[in-house]
C-alpha positions as CSV (number, residue, x, y, z in Angstrom):
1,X,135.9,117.7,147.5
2,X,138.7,117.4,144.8
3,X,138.1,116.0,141.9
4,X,139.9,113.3,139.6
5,X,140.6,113.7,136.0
6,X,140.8,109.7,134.4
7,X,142.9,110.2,131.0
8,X,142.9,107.8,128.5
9,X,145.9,108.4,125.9
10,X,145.3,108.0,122.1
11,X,146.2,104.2,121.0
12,X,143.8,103.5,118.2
13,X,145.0,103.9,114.7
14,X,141.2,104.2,113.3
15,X,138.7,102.8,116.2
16,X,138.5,103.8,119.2
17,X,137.2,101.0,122.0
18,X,135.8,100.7,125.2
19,X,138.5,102.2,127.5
20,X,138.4,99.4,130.1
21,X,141.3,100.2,132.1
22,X,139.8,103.3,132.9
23,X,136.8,102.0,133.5
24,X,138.3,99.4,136.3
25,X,139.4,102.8,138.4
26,X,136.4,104.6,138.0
27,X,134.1,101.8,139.0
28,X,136.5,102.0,142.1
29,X,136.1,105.6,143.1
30,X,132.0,105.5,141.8
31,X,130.2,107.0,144.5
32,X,133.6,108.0,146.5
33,X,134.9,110.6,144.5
34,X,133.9,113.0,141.4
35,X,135.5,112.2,138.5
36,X,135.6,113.1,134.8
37,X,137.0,110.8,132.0
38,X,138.9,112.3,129.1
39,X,139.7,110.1,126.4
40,X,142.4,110.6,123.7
41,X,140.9,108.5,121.4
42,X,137.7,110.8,120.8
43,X,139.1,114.4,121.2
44,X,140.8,116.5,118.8
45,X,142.6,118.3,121.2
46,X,142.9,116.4,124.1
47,X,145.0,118.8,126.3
48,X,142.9,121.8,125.4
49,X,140.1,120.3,127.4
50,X,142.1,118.6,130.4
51,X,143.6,122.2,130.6
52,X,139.9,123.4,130.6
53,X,138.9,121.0,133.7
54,X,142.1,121.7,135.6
55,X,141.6,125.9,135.0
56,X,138.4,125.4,137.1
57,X,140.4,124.8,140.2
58,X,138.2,121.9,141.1
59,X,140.3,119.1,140.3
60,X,143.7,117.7,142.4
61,X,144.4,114.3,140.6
62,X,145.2,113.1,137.2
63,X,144.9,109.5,136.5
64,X,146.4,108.1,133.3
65,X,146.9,104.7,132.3
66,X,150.3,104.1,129.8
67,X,150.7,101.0,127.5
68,X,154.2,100.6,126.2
69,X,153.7,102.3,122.3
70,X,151.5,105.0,120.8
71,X,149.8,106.2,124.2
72,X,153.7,107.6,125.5
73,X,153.0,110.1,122.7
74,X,150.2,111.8,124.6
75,X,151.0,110.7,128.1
76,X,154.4,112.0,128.4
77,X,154.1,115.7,127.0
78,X,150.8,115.9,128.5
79,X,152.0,115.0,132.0
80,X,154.7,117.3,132.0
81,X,153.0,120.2,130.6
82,X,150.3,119.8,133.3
83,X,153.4,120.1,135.8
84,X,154.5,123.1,134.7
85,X,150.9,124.7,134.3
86,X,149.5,123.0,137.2
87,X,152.0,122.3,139.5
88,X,149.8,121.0,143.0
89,X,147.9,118.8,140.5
90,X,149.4,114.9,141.9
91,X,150.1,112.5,138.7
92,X,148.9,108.7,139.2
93,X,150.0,106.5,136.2
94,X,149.2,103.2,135.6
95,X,149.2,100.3,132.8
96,X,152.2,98.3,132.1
97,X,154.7,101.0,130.6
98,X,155.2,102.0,134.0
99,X,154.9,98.9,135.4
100,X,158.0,98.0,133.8
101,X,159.8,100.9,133.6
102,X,159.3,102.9,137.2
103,X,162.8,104.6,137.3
104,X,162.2,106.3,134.2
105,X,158.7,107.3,135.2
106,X,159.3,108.4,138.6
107,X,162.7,110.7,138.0
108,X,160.7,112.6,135.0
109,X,159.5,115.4,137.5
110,X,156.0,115.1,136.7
111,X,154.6,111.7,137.6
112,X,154.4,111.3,141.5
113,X,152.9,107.7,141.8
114,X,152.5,104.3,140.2
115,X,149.9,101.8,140.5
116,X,151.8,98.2,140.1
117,X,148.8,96.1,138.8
118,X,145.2,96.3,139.1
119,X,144.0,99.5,141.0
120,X,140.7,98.6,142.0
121,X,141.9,98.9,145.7
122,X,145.3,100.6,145.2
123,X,143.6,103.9,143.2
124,X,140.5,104.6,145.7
125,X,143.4,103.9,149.0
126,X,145.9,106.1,147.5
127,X,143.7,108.6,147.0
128,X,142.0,108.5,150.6
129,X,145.6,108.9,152.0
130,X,146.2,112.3,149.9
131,X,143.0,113.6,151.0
132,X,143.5,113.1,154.5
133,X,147.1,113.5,154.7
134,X,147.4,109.5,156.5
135,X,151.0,107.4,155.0
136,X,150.8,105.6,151.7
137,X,153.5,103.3,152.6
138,X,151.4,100.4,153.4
139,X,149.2,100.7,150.5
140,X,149.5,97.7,148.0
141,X,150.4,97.9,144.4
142,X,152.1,101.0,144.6
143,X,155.4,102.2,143.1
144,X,157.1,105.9,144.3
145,X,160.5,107.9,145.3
146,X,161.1,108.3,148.7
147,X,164.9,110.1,149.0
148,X,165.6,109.6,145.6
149,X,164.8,105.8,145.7
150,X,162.6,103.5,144.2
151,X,159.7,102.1,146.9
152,X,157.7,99.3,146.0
153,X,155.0,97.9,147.8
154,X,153.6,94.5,148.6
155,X,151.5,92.9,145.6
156,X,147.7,91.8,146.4
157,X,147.0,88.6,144.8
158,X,144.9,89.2,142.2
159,X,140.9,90.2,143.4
160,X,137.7,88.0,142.7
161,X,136.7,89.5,139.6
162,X,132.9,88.9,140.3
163,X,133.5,90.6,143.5
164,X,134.7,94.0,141.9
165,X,132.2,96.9,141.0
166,X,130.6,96.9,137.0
167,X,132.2,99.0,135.4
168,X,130.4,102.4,134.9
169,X,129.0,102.1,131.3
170,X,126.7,104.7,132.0
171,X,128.9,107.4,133.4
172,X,131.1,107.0,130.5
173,X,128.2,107.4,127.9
174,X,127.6,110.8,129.7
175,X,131.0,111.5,128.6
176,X,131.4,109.9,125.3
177,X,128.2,107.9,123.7
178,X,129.1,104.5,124.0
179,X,128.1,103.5,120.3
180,X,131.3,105.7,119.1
181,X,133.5,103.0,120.9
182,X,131.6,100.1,119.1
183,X,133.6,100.2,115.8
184,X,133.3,98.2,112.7
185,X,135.9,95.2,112.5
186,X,135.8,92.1,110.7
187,X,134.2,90.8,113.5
188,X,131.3,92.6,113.3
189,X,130.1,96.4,113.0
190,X,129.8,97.4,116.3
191,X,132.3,95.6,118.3
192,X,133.0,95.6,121.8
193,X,136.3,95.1,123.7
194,X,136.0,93.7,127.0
195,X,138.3,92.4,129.6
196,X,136.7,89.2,131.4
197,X,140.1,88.2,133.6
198,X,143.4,89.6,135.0
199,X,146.3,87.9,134.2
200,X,147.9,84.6,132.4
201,X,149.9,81.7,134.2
202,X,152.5,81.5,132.1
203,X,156.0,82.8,132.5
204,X,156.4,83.8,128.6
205,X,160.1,85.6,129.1
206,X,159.1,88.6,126.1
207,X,155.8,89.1,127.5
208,X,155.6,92.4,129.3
209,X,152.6,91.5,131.5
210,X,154.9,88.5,133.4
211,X,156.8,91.1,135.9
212,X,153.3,92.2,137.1
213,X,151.2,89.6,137.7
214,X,153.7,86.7,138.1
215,X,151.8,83.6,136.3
216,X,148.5,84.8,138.2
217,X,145.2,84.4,136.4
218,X,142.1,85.1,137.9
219,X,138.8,85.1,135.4
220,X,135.1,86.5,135.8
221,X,132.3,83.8,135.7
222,X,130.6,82.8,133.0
223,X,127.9,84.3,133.9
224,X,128.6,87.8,134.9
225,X,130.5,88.0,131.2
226,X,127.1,87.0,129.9
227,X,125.3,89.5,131.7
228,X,128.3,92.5,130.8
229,X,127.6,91.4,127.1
230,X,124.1,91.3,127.0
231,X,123.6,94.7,128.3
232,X,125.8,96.3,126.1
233,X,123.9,94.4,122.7
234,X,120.7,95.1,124.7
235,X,121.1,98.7,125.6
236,X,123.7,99.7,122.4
237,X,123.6,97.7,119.9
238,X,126.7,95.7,120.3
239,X,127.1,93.1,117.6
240,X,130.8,91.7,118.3
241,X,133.5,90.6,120.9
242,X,137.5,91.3,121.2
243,X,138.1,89.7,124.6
244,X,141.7,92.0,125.8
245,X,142.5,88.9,128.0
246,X,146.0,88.3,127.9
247,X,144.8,84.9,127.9
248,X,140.9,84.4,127.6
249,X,140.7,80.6,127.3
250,X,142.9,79.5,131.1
251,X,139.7,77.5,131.9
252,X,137.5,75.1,129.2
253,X,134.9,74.7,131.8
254,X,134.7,78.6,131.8
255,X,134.9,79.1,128.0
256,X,132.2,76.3,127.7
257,X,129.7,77.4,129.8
258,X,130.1,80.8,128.3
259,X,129.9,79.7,124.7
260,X,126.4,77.9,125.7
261,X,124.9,81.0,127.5
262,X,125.7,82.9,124.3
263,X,124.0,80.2,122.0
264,X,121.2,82.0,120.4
265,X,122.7,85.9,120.8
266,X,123.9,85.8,117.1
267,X,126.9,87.5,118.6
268,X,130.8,86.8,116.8
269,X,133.7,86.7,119.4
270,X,137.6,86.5,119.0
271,X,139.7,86.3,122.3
272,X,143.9,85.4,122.8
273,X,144.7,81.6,123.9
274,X,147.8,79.3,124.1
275,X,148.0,76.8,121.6
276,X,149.0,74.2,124.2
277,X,146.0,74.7,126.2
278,X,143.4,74.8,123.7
279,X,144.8,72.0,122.2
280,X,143.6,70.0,124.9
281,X,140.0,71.3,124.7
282,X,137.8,68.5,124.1
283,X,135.9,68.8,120.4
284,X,132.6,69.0,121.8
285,X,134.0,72.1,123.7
286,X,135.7,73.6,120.2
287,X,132.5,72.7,118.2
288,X,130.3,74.6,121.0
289,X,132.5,78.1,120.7
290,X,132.2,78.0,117.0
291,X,128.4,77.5,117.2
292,X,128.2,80.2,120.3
293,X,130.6,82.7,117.6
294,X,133.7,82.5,118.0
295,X,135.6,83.0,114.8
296,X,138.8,83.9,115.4
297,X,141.6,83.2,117.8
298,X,144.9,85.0,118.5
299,X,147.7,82.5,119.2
300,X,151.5,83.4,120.4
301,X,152.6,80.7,117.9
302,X,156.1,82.8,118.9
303,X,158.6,80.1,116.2
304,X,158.7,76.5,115.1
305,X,162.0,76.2,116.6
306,X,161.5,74.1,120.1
307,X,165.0,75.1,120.9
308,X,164.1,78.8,120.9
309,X,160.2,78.1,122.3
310,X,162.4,77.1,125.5
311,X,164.9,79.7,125.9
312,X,161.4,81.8,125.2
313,X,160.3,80.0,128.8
314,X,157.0,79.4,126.8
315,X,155.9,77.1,129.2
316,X,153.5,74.1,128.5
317,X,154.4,71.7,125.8
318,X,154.4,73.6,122.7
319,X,156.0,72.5,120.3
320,X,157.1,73.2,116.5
321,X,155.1,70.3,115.1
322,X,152.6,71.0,117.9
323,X,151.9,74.4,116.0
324,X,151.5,72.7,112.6
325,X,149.0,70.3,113.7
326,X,147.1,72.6,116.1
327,X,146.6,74.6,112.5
328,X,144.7,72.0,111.0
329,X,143.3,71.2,114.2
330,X,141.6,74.6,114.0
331,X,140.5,74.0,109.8
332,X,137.9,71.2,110.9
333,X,136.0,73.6,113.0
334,X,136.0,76.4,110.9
335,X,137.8,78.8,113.4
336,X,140.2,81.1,112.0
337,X,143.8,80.7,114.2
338,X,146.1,84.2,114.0
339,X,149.4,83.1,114.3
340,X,151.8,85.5,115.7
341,X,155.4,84.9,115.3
342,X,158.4,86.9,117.0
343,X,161.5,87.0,114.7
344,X,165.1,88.5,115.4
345,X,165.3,86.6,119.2
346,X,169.0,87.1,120.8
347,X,171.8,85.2,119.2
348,X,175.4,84.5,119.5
349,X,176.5,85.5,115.9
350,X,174.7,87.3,113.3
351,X,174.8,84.0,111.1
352,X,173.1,82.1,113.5
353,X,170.6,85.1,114.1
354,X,170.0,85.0,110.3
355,X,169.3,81.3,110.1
356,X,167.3,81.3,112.8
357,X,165.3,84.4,111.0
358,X,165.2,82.1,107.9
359,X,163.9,78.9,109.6
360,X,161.2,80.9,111.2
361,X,160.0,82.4,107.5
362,X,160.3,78.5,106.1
363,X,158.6,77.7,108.8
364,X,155.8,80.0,108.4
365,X,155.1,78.8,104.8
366,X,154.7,75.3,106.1
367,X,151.8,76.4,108.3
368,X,149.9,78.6,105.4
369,X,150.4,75.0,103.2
370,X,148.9,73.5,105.9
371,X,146.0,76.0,106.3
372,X,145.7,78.8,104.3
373,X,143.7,80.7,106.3
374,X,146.0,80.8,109.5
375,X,146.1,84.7,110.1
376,X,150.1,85.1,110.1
377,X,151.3,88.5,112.4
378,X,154.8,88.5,112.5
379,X,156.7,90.9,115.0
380,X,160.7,91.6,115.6
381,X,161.9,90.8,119.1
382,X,162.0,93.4,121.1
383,X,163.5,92.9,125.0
384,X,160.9,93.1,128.6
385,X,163.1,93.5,131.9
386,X,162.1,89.9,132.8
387,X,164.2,89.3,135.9
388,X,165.8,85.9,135.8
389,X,165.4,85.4,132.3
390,X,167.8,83.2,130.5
391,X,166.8,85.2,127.4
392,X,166.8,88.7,129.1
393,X,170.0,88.0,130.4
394,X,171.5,87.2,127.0
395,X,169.9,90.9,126.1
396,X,171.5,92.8,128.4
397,X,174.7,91.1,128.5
398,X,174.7,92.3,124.1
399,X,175.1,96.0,125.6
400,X,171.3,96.6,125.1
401,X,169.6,98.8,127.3
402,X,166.6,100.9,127.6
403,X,166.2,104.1,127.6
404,X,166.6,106.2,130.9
405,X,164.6,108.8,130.4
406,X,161.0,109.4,129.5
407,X,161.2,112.0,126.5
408,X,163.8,109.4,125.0
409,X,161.1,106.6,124.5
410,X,159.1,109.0,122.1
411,X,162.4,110.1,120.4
412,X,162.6,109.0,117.0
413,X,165.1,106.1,117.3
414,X,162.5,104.5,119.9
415,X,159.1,105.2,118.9
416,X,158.6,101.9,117.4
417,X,160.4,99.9,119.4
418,X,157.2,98.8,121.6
419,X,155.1,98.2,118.4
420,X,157.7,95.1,117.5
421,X,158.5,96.0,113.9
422,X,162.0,97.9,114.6
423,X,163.8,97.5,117.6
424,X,166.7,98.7,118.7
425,X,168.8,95.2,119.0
426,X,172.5,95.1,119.1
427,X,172.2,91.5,117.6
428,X,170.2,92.5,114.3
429,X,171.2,94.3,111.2
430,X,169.7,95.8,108.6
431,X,169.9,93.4,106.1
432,X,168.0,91.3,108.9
433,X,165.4,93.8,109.5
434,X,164.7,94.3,106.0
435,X,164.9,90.3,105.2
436,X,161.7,90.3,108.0
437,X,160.2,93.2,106.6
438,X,160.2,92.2,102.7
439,X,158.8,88.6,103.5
440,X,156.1,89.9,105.7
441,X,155.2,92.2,102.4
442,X,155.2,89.4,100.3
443,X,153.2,86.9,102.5
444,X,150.8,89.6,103.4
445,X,150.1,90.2,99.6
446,X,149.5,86.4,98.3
447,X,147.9,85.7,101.3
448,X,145.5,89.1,101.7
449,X,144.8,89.1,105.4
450,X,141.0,88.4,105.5
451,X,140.6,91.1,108.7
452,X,141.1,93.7,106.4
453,X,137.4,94.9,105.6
454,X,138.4,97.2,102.7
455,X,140.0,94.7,100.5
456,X,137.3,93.2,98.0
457,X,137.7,90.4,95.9
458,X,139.1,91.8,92.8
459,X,141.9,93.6,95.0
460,X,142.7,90.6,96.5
461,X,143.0,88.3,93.5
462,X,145.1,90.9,91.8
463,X,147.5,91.3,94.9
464,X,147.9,87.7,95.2
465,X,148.7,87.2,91.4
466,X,151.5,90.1,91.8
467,X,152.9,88.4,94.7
468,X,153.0,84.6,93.1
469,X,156.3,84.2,92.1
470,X,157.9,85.9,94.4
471,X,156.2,83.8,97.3
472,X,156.9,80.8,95.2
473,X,160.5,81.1,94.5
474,X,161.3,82.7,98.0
475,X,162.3,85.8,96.3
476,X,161.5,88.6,98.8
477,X,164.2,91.2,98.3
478,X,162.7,94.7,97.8
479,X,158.8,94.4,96.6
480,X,158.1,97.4,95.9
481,X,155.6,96.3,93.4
482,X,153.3,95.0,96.5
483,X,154.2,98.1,98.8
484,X,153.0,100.3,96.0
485,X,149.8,98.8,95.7
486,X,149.4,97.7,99.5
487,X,149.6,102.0,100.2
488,X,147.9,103.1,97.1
489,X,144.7,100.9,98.4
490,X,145.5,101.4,102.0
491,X,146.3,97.8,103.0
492,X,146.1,96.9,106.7
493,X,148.5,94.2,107.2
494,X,147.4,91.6,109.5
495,X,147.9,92.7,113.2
496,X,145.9,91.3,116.4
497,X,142.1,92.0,116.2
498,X,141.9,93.2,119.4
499,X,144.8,96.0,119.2
């Protein structure tokens, strides 16, 4: 029988995590198909061993899954050198890259399928079909070619998650030792990341998981997360939580009755929410995650500008002042909220895209005065093919587009582009870039970011003290006083805890 090689690009700048996506397809072909896993992450030379499993002539399928950002770098030159050295070897990507960007994938010449969502059904099907030579055409969450045009399939609603297969902890430890993947974080020093639900139900228009799943959610139980968690602190030592949700906290009555089966485990936890749903949790239910150890929370905070929050289709009732309060809010219960905020949105002149950028940095300062210990991530607009988007729409009709090929998105000009600090918008300058840039240098220096382990307290009293008056007086242009110091001690600016 043919084997599948599973590939997981490289996306961690220092810690490698639990490859879950991976995971999700293997536990679908367990016991159906052999399979290796190769992950980027933990190899030197990644492509020297996939080489080594293909030159056996045992394996027909490589499976890789593509997030927007860092992994292109090994996905794309790997995939296409495995076409030219492999040829018959068929190319299965999945993740959202691809997701959103199909025509670019497809017309590359060396990636033959897409899977459109979760594969837990589509993987193992498409599969069967290319062993037994039956039609794929009926197969759901699929993208392809057929006569040079782009097919895509009907979209399952999203699968009971307690219905699915565990995911194959054990296979993978034959692979790589699972304690490698458990990292030290400010969380705790062996973390683990785990996915507990599929989906948000929100319409967010930058968001690049709305095209695939549509305002869908679907969650595990309670108590099958429970179970996942306590066998990997049980059997490897796992001391910490990053929930990958897209949006962990849908359901209270779900978050609750987690928080009290963890009561007792001594176990920290930090998952992504909206500020307009937890807001409405009950303070019995925020009291009982902080007890159960959840310290942290990752929140699109996105601008305090309700004007913008709605051309954003943020959904919900958040609000400017909504975000202020909700800070404080969070202070009484000792949970630390991470703020992100998304600067540079589309605009009809460049003055009103540099007020806007100003209001959105005054506005950031009013939250730190109101808590200090609000975690502040601030990222630079950058455009998702949201059909029907007032925003996209605004986008494209600036002459922004994407680029058409795949070697293009890991050219220079775009390999940052998915990571939010520079993109490539018609709309911003410069100046503007730089304006972002050299505020987020000086906030991140008088307000050290507390998820940076390495930073001790006489490095952070003595970068705070350098960045005073400029913070104070609003005087951000060029500080390269804090830059020098921030790379000298090898400063990690704040950036979501689970990424």
């Amino acid at each position: 029988m043919n084997k599948i090689l599973l590939f997981n690009p490289r996306s961690a700048k220092s810690k490698p995590r639990i490859p879950n996506s991976i995971l999700s397809v293997a536990a679908s072909i367990e016991g159906l198909y052999d399979y290796v896993v190769v992950d980027g992450n933990l190899e030197a030379d990644p492509l020297e061993k996939i080489t080594a499993y293909f030159n056996t002539g045992q394996f027909k399928y490589f499976g890789c899954t593509c997030m927007p950002g860092p992994q292109l770098k090994q996905a794309i030159p790997f995939s296409k050198n495995i076409r030219q050295q492999f040829p018959s070897i068929t190319t299965i990507w999945g993740g959202y890259f691809p997701s959103n960007q199909p025509m670019a994938v497809l017309t590359s010449g060396y990636v033959d399928f897409i899977v459109n969502g979760p594969g837990d059904k589509c993987f193992p099907a498409l599969i069967n079909a290319l062993e037994n030579n039956k039609p794929y055409e009926l197969i759901s969450n699929l993208i392809y070619l057929r006569n040079g045009e782009l097919v895509k399939t009907r979209k399952d609603e999203l699968y009971n998650q307690d219905e699915l297969p565990r995911l194959p902890y054990e296979k993978l430890n034959s692979f790589y030792p699972i304690p490698r993947y458990l990292g030290k974080t400010y969380l705790g020093t062996k973390t683990i990341a785990y996915h507990s639900s599929m989906g948000c139900p929100f319409k967010c228009s930058f968001c690049a998981v709305v095209p695939i799943y549509n305002a869908r959610w679907i969650g595990r139980s309670a108590e099958n997360i429970y179970r996942d968690i306590k066998h990997l602190k049980d059997t490897y030592g796992g001391n910490a939580i990053e929930f990958h949700d897209n949006n962990f906290f849908v359901s209270e009555k779900r978050v609750a009755a987690f928080s009290q089966l963890m009561m007792g485990e001594n176990i920290v936890w930090w998952g992504e929410g909206r500020i307009d749903t937890i807001n409405k949790y009950s303070d019995e239910t925020l009291a009982l995650m902080r007890a159960s150890g959840c310290k942290m929370i990752f929140f699109g905070a996105e601008t305090g500008n309700d004007a913008i929050l709605k051309k954003m289709d943020k959904g919900g009732t958040q609000t400017g002042e909504q975000i202020r309060t909700f800070a404080a809010r969070m202070a009484k219960f000792d949970i630390i909220p991470e703020y992100s905020f998304v600067l540079g949105t589309p605009a009809n002149t460049p003055e009103e895209a540099m007020r806007q950028i100003e209001f959105d940095i005054d506005f950031i300062k009013q939250v730190k005065a109101i808590n200090p210990h609000t975690e502040i991530i601030i990222y630079t607009y950058s455009p998702v093919p949201t059909e029907g988007s007032d925003m996209y729409g605004k986008v494209l009709a600036s002459g922004f587009k994407f680029p058409e090929t795949l070697e293009d998105w890991i050219s220079p000009a775009w390999e940052n582009f998915d990571l939010r600090k520079n993109p490539l918008t018609p709309w911003l300058t410069p100046d503007m870039i730089n304006r972002i840039r050299d505020f987020e240098t000086v906030l991140n220096g008088y307000y050290p970011t507390i998820s940076d382990i390495r930073l001790n307290r006489l490095k952070r009293t003595l970068i705070r003290f350098v960045a005073a008056i400029r913070y104070k007086t609003s005087f951000y242009w060029k500080p390269y006083e804090l830059k020098a110091l921030q790379l000298f001690w090898k400063y990690r600016q704040p950036e979501i805890e689970g990424f």
